[in-house]
C-alpha positions as CSV (number, residue, x, y, z in Angstrom):
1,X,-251.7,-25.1,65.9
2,X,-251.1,-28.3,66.6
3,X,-250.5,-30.7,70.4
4,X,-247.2,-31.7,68.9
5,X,-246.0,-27.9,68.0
6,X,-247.3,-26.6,71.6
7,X,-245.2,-29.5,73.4
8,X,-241.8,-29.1,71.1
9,X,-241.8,-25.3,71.1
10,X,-243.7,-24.1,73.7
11,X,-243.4,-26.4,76.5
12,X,-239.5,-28.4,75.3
13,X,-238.0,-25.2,76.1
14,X,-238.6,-24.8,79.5
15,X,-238.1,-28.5,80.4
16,X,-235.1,-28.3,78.3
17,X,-234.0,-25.3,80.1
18,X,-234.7,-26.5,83.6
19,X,-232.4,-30.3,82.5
20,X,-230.1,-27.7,81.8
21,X,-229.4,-25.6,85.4
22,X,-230.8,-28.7,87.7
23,X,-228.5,-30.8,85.8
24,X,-225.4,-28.8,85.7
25,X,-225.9,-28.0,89.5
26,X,-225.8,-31.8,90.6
27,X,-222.5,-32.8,88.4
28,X,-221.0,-29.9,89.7
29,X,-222.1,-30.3,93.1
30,X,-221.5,-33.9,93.5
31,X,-218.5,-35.1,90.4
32,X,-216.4,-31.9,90.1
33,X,-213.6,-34.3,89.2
34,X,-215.5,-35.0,86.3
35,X,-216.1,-31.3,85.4
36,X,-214.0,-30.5,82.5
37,X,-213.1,-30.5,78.8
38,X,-211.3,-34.1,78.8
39,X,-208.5,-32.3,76.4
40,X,-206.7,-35.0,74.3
41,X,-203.6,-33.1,73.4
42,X,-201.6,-35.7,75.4
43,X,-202.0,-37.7,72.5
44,X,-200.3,-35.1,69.7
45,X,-196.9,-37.2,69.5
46,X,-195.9,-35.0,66.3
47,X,-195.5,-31.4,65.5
48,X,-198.4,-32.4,62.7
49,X,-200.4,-33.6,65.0
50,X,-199.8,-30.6,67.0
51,X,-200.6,-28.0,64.3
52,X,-203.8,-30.3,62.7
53,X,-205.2,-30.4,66.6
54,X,-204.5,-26.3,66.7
55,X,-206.0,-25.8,63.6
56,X,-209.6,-27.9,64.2
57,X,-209.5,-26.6,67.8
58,X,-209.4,-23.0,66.7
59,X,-211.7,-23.2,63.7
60,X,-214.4,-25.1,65.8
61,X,-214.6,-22.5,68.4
62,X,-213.6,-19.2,66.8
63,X,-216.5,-20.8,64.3
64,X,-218.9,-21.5,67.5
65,X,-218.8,-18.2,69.5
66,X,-219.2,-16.2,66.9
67,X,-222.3,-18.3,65.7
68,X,-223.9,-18.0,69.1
69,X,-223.5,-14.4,70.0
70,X,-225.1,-13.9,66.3
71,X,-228.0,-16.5,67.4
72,X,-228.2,-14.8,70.8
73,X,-228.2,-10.9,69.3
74,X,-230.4,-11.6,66.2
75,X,-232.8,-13.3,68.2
76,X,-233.1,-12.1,71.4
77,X,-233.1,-8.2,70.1
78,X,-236.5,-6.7,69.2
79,X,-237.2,-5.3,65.9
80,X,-238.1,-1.5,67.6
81,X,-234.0,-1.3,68.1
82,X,-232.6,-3.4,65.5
83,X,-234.5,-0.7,63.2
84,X,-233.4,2.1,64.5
85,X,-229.6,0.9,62.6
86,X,-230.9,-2.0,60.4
87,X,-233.8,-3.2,58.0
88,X,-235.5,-6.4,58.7
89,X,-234.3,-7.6,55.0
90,X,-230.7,-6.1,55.5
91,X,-230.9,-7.8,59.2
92,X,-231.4,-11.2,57.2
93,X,-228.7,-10.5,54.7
94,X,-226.3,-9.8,57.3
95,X,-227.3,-13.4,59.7
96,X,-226.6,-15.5,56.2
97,X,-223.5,-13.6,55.1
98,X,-222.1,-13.8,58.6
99,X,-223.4,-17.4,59.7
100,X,-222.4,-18.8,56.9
101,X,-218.8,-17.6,57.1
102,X,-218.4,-18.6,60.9
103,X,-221.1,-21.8,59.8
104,X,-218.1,-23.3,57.7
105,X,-215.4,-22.1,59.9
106,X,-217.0,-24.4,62.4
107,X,-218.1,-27.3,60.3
108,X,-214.5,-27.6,58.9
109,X,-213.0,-27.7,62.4
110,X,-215.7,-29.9,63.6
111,X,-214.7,-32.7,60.7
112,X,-211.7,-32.6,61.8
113,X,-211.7,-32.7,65.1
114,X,-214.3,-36.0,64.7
115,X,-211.9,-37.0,62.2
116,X,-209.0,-37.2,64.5
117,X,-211.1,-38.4,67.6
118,X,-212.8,-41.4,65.1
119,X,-209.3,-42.4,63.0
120,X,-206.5,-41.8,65.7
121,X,-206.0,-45.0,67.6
122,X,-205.3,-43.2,71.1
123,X,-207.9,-40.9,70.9
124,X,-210.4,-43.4,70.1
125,X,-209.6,-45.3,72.9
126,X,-209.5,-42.4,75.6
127,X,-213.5,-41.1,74.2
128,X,-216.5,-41.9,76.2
129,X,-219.6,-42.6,74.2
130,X,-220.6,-39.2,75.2
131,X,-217.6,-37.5,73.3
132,X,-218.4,-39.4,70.1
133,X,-222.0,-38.8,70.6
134,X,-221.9,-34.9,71.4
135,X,-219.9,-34.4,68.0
136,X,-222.0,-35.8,66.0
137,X,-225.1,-34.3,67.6
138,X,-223.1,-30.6,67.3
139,X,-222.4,-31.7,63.3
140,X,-225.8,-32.7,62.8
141,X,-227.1,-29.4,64.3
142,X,-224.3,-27.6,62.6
143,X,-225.8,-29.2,59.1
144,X,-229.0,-27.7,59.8
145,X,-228.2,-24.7,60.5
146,X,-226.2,-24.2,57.1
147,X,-229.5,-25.5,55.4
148,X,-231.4,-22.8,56.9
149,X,-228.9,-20.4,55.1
150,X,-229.8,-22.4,51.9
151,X,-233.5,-22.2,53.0
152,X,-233.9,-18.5,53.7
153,X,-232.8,-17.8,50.2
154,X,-236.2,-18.1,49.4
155,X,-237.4,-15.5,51.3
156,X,-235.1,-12.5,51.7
157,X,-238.1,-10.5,53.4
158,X,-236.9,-11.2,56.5
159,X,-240.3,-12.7,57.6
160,X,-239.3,-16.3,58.8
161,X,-236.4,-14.5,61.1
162,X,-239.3,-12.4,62.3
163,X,-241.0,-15.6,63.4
164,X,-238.2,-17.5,64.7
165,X,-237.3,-14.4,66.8
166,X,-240.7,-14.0,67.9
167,X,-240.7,-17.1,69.5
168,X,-237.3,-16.4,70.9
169,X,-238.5,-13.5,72.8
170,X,-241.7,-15.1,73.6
171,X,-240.2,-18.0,75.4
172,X,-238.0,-15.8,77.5
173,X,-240.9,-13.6,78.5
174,X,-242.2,-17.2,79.3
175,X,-245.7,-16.8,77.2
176,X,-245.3,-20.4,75.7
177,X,-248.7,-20.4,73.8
178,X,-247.6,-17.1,72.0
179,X,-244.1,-18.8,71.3
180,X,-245.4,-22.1,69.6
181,X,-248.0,-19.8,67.7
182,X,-244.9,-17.7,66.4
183,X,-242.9,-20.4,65.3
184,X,-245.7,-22.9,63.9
185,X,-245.6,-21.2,60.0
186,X,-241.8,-21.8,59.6
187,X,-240.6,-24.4,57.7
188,X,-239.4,-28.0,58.8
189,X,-235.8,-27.2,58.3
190,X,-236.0,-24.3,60.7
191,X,-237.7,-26.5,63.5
192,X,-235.4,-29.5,63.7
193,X,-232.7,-26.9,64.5
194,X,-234.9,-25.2,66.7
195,X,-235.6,-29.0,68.1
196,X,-232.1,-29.7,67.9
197,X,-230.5,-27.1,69.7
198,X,-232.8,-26.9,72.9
199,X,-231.7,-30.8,72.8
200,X,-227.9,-29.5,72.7
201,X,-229.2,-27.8,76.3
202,X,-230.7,-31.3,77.8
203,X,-227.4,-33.1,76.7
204,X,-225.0,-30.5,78.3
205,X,-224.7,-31.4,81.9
206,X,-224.0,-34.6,81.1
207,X,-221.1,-33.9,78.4
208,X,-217.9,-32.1,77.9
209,X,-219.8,-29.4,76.6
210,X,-219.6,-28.2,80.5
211,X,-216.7,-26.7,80.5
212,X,-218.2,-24.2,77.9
213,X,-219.5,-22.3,81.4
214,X,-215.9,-22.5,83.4
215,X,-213.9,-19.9,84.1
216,X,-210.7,-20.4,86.1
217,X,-211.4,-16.9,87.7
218,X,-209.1,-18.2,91.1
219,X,-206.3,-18.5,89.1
220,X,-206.3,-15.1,89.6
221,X,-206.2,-15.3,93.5
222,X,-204.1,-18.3,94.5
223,X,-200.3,-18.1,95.3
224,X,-197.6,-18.1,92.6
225,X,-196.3,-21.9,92.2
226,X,-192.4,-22.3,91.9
227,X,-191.9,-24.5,88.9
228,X,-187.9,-25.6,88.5
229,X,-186.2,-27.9,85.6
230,X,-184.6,-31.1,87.0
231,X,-180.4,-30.5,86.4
């Protein structure tokens, strides 16, 4: 096992992780203000535009929680009670029937929705660099995780999720050297995602992508507000 493979995939996660909280604690702590999705539906002047936003919005995330509840079950669950229900083969058929489907659901909302925020005049000129950025970052990752579909066709055996899943449940149980020794066999494809994603976790404090963590749970508390029409 490589230096290289030790740093990306045994120690990355943990720094990543660590960027993560530390991170997400300081914006919140000192730029609430700036906490938030920065939604752009100001900018839908037409019914189209209104049903094209509604249609990439809801593709992207129905698409993206799906695809990381799968990532965080098939992972994160260990083979002695996935088996009790599922083979490790039928486990594998069931990740790239499933991911795919919610894979394309997403990548078709995410086109659009960089479409819009690249080609729409108003849009363009209300994005940071940080909303272009995170897009293409989330497309990129997006890619390669539809070309690990394409990849694992070539071994339905179930034995490079075994690996990857490994090193899932090695990092959590923080045993790094065991983790980067799980995942060092699997192919290329398979670690720039695995790259790429813990990435997606040192670029979210510092992108919209906070708001993925907000929940407006004191709605729920505060006093009714009296809303009346002018005339």
């Amino acid at each position: 096992m490589s230096n290289v493979n030790l740093l990306v995939f045994g120690v990355y996660p943990y720094v990543a992780l660590a960027v993560c909280l530390i991170g997400s604690w300081a914006r919140f702590d000192l730029s609430q203000y700036s906490w938030k999705a920065g939604s752009s539906q100001i900018f839908n002047r037409t019914p189209a535009d209104q049903r094209y936003m509604r249609v990439a919005s809801n593709l992207f995330h129905v698409g993206v929680l799906f695809i990381l509840a799968g990532h965080f079950v098939g992972l994160l669950t260990p083979e002695a009670i996935y088996h009790r229900f599922i083979g490790t083969a039928e486990k594998q058929m069931l990740a790239m029937v499933s991911g795919g489907f919610f894979g394309m659901l997403c990548f078709f909302g995410l086109i659009m929705l960089l479409y819009r925020r690249v080609f729409n005049p108003r849009v363009r000129a209300s994005s940071s660099f940080s909303d272009m950025m995170i897009l293409v970052v989330l497309l990129a990752q997006l890619s390669l995780g539809l070309m690990t579909i394409v990849a694992s066709t070539q071994h339905l055996d179930g034995s490079v999720m075994v690996m990857l899943a490994d090193w899932a449940q090695y990092t959590v149980t923080l045993q790094p050297q065991l983790a980067a020794e799980a995942i060092a066999p699997v192919g290329l494809v398979y670690k720039l995602h695995v790259a790429l994603g813990l990435t997606l976790f040192v670029l979210f404090p510092f992108t919209r992508l906070v708001h993925f963590v907000s929940a407006p749970v004191w709605y729920l508390g505060r006093r009714y507000q009296i809303v009346r029409q002018k005339g």
